[in-house]
C-alpha positions as CSV (number, residue, x, y, z in Angstrom):
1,X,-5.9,-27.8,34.0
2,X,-5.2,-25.7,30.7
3,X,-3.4,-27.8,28.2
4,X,0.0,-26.7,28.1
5,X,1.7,-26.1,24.6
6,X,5.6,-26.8,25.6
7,X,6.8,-27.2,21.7
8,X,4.6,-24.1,20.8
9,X,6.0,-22.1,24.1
10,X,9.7,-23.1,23.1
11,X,9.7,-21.6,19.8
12,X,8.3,-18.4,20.9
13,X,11.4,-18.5,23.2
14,X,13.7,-19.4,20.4
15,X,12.2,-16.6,17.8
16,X,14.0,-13.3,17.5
17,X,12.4,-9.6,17.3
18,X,11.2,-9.4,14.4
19,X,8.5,-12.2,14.7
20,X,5.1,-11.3,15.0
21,X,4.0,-12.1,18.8
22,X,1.9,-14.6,19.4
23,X,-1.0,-12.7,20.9
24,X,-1.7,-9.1,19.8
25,X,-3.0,-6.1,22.1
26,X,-3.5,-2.4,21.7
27,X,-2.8,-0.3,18.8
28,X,-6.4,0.1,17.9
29,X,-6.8,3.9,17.1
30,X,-3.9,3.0,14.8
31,X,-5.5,-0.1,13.1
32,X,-8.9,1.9,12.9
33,X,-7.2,4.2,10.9
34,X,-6.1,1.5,8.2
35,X,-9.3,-0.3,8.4
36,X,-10.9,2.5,8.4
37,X,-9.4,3.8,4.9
38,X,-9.5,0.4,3.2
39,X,-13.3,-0.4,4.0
40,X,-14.0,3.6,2.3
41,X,-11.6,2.5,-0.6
42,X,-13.0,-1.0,-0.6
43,X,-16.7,0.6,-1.1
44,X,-15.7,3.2,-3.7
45,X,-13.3,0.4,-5.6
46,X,-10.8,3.4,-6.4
47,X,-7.5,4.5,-4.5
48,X,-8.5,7.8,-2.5
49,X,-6.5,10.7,-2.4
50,X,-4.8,11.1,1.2
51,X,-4.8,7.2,1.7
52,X,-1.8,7.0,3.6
53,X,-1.0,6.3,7.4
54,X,2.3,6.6,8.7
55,X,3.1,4.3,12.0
56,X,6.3,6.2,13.3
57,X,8.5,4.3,16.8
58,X,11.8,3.9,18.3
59,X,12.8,0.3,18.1
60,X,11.0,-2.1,19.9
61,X,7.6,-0.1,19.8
62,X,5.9,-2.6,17.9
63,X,5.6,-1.7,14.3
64,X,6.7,-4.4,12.5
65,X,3.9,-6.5,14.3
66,X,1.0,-3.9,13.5
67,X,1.5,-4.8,9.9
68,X,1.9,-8.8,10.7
69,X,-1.4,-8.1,12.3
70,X,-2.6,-6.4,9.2
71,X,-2.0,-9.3,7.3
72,X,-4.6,-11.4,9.6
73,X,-7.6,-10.3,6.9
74,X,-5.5,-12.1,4.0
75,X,-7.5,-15.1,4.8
76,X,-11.0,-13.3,6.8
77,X,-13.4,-14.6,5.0
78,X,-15.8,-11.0,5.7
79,X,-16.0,-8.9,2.5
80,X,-15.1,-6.2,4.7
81,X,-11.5,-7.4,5.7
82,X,-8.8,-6.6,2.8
83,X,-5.7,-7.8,2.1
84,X,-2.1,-7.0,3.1
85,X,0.7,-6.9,1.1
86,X,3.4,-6.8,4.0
87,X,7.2,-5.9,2.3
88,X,10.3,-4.2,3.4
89,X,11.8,-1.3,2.1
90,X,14.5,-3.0,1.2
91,X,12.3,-5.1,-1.0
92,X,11.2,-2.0,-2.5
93,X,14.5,-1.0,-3.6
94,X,16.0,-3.5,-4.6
95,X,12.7,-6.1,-5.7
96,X,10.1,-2.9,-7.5
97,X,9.4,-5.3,-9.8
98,X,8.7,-8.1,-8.5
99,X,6.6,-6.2,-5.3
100,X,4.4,-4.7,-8.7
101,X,3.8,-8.8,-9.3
102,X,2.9,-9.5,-5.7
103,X,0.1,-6.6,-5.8
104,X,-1.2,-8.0,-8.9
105,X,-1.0,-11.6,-7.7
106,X,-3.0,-10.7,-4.4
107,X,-5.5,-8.3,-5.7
108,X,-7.0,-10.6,-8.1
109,X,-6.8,-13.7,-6.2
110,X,-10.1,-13.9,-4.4
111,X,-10.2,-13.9,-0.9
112,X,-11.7,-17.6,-0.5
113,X,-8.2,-19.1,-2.4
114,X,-6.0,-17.9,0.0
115,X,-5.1,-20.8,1.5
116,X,-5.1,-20.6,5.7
117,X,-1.8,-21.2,6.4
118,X,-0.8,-17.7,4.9
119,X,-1.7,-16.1,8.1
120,X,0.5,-17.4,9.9
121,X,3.2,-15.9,7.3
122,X,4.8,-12.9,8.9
123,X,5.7,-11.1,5.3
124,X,3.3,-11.9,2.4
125,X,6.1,-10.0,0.1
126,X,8.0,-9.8,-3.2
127,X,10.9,-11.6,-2.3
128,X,8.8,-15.0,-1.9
129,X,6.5,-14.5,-4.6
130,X,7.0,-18.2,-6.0
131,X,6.2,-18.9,-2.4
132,X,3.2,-16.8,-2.5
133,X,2.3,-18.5,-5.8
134,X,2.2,-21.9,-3.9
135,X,0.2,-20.5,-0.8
136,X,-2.3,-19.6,-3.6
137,X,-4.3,-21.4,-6.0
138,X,-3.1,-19.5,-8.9
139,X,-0.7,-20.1,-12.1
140,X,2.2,-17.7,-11.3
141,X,3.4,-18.1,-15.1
142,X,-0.3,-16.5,-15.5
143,X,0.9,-13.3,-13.9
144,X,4.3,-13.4,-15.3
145,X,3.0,-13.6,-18.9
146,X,0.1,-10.5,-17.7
147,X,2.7,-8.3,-16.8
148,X,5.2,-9.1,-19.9
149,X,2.8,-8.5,-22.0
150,X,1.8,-5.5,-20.6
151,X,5.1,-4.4,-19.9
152,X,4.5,-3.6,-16.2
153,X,6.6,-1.0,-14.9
154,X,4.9,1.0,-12.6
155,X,0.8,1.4,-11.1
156,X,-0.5,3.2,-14.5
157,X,0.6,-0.2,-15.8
158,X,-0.7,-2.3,-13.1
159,X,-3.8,-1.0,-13.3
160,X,-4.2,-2.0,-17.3
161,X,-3.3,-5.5,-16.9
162,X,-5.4,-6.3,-14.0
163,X,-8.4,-4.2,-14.2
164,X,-10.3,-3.2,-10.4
165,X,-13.0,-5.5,-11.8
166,X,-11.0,-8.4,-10.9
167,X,-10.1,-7.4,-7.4
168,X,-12.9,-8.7,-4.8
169,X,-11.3,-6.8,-2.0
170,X,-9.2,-3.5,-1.2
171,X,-5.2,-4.3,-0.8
172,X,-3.4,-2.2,1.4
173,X,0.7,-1.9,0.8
174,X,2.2,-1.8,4.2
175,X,6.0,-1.0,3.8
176,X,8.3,-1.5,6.8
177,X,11.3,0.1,7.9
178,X,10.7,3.0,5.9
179,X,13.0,5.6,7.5
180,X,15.2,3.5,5.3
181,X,13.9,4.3,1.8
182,X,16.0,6.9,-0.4
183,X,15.5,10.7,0.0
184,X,14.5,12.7,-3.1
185,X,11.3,12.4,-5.8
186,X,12.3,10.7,-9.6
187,X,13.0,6.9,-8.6
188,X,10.6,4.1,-9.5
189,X,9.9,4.0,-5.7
190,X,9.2,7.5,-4.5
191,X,6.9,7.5,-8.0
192,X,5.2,4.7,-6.8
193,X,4.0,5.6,-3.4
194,X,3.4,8.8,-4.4
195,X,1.1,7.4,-7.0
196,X,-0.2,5.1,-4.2
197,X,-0.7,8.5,-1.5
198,X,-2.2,10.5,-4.5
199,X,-4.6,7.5,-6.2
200,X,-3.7,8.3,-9.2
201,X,-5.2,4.7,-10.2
202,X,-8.4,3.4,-10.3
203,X,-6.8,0.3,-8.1
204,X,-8.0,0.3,-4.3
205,X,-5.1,0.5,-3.0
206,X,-4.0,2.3,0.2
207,X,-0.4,2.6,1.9
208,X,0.9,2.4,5.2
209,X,4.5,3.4,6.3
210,X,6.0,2.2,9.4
211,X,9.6,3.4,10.6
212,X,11.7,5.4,13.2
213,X,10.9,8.9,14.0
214,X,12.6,10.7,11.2
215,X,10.4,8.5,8.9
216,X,8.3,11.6,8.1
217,X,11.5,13.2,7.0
218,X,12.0,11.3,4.3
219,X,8.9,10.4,2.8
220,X,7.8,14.5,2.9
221,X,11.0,14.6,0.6
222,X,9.2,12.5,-2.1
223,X,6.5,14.7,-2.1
224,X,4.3,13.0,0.5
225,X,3.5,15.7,2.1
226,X,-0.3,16.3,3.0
227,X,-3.2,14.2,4.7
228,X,-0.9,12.1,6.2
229,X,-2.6,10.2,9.2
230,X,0.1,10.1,12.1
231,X,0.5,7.6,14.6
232,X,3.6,7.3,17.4
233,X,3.4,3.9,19.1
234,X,4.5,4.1,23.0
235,X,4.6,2.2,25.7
236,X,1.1,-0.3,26.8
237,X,-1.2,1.1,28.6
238,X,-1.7,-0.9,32.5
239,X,-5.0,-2.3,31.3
240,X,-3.4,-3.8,28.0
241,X,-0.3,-4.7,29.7
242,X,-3.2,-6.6,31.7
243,X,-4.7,-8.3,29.1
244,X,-1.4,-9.1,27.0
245,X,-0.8,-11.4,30.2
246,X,-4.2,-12.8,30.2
247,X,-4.3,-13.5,27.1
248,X,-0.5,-14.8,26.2
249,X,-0.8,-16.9,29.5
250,X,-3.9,-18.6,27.4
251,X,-2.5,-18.9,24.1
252,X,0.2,-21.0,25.6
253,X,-2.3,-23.4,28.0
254,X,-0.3,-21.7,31.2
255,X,-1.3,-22.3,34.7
256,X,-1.6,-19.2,36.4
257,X,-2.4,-19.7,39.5
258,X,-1.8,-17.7,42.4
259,X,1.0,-16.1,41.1
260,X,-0.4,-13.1,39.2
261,X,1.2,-10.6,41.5
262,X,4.4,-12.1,40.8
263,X,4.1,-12.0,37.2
264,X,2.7,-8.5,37.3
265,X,5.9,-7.4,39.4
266,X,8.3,-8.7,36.7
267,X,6.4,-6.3,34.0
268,X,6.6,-3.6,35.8
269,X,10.7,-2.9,35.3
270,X,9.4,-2.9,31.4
271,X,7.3,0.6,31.6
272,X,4.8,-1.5,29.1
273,X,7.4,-0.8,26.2
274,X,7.1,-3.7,23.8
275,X,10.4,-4.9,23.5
276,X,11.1,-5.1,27.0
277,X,7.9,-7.1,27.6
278,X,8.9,-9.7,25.2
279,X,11.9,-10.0,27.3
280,X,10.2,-10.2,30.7
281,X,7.6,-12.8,29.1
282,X,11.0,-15.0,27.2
283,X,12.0,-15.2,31.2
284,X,8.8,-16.4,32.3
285,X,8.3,-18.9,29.4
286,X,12.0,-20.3,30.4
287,X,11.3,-21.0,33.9
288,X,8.0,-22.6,32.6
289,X,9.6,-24.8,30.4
290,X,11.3,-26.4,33.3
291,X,10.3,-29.9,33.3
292,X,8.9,-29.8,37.1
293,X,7.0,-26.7,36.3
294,X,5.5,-27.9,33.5
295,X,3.1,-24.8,32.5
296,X,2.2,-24.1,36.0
297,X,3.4,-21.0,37.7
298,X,2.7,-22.5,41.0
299,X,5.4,-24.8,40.9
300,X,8.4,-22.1,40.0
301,X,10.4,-21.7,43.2
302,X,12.6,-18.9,42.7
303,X,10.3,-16.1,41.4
304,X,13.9,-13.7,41.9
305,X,15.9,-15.8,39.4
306,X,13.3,-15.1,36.9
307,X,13.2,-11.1,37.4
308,X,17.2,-11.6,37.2
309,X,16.9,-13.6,33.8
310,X,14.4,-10.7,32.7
311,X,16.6,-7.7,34.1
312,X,19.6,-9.8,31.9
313,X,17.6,-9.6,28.5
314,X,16.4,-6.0,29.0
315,X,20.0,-5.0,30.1
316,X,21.4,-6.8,27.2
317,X,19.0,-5.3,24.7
318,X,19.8,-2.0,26.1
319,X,23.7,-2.7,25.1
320,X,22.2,-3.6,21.9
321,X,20.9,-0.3,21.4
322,X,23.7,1.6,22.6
323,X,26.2,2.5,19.9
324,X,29.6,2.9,19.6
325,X,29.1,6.6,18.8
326,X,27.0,6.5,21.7
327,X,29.8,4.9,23.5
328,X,32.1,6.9,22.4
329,X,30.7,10.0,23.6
330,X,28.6,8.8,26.6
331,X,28.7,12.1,28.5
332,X,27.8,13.6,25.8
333,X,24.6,11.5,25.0
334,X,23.8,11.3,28.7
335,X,23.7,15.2,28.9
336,X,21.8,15.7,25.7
337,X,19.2,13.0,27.0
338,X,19.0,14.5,30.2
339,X,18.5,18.5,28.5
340,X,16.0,17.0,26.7
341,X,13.8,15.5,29.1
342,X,14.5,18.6,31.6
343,X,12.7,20.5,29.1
344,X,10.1,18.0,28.3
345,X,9.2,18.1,32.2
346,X,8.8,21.8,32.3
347,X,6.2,21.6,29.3
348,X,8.7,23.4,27.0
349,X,10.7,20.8,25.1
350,X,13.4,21.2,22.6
351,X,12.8,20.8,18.9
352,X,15.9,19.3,16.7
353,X,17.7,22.4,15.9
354,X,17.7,22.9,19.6
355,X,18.9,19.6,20.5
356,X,21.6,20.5,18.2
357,X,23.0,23.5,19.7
358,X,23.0,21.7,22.8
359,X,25.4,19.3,21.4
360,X,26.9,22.1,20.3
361,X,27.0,23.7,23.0
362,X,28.6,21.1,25.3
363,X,31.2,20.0,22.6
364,X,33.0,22.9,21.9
365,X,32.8,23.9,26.4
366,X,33.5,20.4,27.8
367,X,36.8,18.4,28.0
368,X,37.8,15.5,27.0
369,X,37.2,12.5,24.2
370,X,33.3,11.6,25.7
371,X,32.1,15.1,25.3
372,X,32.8,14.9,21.4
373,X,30.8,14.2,18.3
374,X,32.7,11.4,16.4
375,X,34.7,12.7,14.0
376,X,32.6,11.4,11.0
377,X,29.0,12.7,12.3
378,X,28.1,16.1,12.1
379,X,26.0,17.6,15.0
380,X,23.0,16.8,13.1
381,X,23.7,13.5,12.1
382,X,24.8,12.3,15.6
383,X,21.1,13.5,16.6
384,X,19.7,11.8,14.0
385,X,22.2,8.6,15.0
386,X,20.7,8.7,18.6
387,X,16.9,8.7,17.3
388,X,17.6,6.0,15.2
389,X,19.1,3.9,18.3
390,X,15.6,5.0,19.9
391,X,17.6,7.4,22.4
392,X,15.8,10.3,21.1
393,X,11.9,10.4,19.3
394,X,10.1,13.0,18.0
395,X,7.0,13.9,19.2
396,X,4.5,15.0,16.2
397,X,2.5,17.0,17.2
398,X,4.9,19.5,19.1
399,X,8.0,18.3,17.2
400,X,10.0,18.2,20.6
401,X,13.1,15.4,21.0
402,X,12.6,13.1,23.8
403,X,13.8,9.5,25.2
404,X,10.6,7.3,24.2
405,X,11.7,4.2,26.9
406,X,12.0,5.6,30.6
407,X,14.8,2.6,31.7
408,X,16.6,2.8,28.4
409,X,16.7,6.9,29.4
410,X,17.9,5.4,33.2
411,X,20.5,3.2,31.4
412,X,22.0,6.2,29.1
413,X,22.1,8.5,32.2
414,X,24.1,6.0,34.2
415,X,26.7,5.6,31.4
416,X,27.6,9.3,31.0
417,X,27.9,9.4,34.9
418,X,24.6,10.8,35.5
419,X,22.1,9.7,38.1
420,X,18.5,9.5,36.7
421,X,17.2,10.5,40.1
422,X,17.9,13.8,39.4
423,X,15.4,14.7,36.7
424,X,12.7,14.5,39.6
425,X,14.3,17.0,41.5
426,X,14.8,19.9,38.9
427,X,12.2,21.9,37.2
């Protein structure tokens, strides 16, 4: 019998979103991509021109744990692997220079100092840089006195006071939530990862955004504008939804059994979106956790209390998502969604400006309080509200609007009084 790991299965239960998950699957064109990059950037020891690749996804798609994944290299001991410098763009804004410090820091400590328990650090970032200092067998005072005395202010300066000679890897700047970063060129930030995007250094460095749909948006407007690699993260795929079970069920020492078909039904409600997965599996792990169960799926008794408790998070994760603006004008939202899928379906699709006149469209015909924009949104900004929520994604290659999550685009529907069942009878 596996080894059952109750302590280390009752803390994934107690964690919150933003953790990394325990077991990783998928994404692997994406992480390609990065590796990809780095290992080029890595060989040539300069920045190259075009470095940059932009993860884009409504909430719950899985971004944040692409880049904890990223961070797994910090402590490979391959020459190939780099290093991760894993921030916010909060931390950005409000930390510059203190994120300039943590590049430094990581870049020239060597690989082989990085002391193992950093991995299983979700952010490696500015805000704990003492921390990082103590996870590394450095002097932080060292770096403090570097960067005074070179007056480091920005990634010209970087570059002078530690030198690509004393960098035994490539570091790649992975910046999260970056829909949130300020529009416009001329700030320290919007310098700096054009500098980054542009390797205006000899530092090799690359950069990886990761943020909602609209992400593009913004960094376009700080002069990021070409060889941009693009990636949308979606729902798992059946065979990684597959091995995601496999492979969490052995991380945690789980007993299987001859329950798979049980477990496989309560996935399928999730449509392989992240999010929703980590809900179904939170359900599973509690009825686990039960002391007769003990690890083995065998022993749960009541297989539909379980799809309940998963049908509960997902439903309550759905009202986390939805608005007040969203509740305030619910027919209005449900009939926008449903426009837009209607013309995903028939291979046509509606752009933004059209999803706008739609709104517009229905506002100004429509009676009453739930067929109005909010008072303080403009038609534009409500769309950009309900992509933000993860109503409404962009697709990037066609640049149409569409609902990313099937049963959160079910759940929308039924709240403006519309019945989902009738997007599969219209053309």
């Amino acid at each position: 019998m596996a080894n059952f790991k109750r302590s280390e299965l009752q803390r994934f239960v107690n964690k919150r979103e933003k953790s990394p998950p325990p077991v990783f699957v998928g994404r692997k064109s994406v992480l390609n991509d990065v590796l990809t990059i780095s290992a080029e950037t890595k060989q040539e020891r300069v920045g190259i021109p075009g470095n940059t690749t932009v993860i884009t996804g409504a909430p719950g798609a899985g971004k944040s744990s692409v880049l904890s994944e990223l961070t797994r290299f910090n402590t490979d001991p391959s020459e190939e692997g780099p290093k991760t410098l894993h921030i916010s763009s909060v931390e950005l804004e409000e930390n510059f220079p203190d994120v300039l410090m943590a590049i430094g820091a990581l870049g020239r400590t060597k690989k082989s100092q990085l002391k193992t328990h950093v991995l299983k650090r979700a952010q490696l970032g500015s805000l704990a840089l003492l921390d990082i200092a103590g996870l590394i067998d450095i002097n932080i005072q060292d770096v403090k006195t570097l960067f005074q005395e070179n007056e480091v202010r920005n990634i010209g300066a970087l570059h002078k006071a530690f030198p690509v000679s004393d960098w035994d890897s490539a570091v790649i700047v992975a910046v999260d939530e970056a829909q949130n970063l300020p529009f416009g060129r001329g700030t320290p930030q919007s310098n700096f990862l054009r500098a980054l995007h542009e390797a205006v250094t000899k530092l090799p460095l690359t950069l990886v955004l990761a943020g909602l749909s609209d992400t593009q948006s913004v960094i376009h407007s700080m002069g990021l504008t070409r060889s941009l690699q693009l990636h949308t993260l979606g729902c798992f795929t059946p065979d990684e939804q597959a091995e995601l079970t496999d492979r969490w069920s052995a991380h945690f020492g789980i007993t299987i059994g001859d329950q798979r078909a049980h477990i496989d039904q309560l996935m399928t409600p999730t449509d392989g979106w992240p999010r929703h997965v980590h809900c179904a599996q939170q359900a599973l792990a509690e009825a686990l956790l039960v002391k007769e169960v003990d690890g083995q799926a065998d022993k749960i008794e009541d297989w539909n209390a379980v799809q309940h408790r998963s049908d509960r998070l997902r439903h309550s994760y759905y009202g986390e998502q939805y608005s007040d603006v969203m509740k305030y004008s619910s027919k209005l939202t449900a009939q926008v969604l449903y426009e837009a899928a209607r013309a995903e379906r028939t291979g046509i699709g509606l752009p933004i400006n059209q999803v706008v006149d739609v709104v517009e469209t229905y506002n100004a015909a429509q009676p009453g309080s739930a067929w109005r924009v909010p008072s303080e949104e403009s038609s534009y900004t409500y769309v950009t509200h309900l992509m933000h929520c993860g109503a409404l994604e962009e697709n990037l290659e066609t640049g149409a609007l569409s609902c990313p999550i099937p049963s959160f685009q079910s759940y929308i529907l039924r709240r403006g009084g519309l019945d989902p069942a009738a997007l599969e009878h219209r053309g």
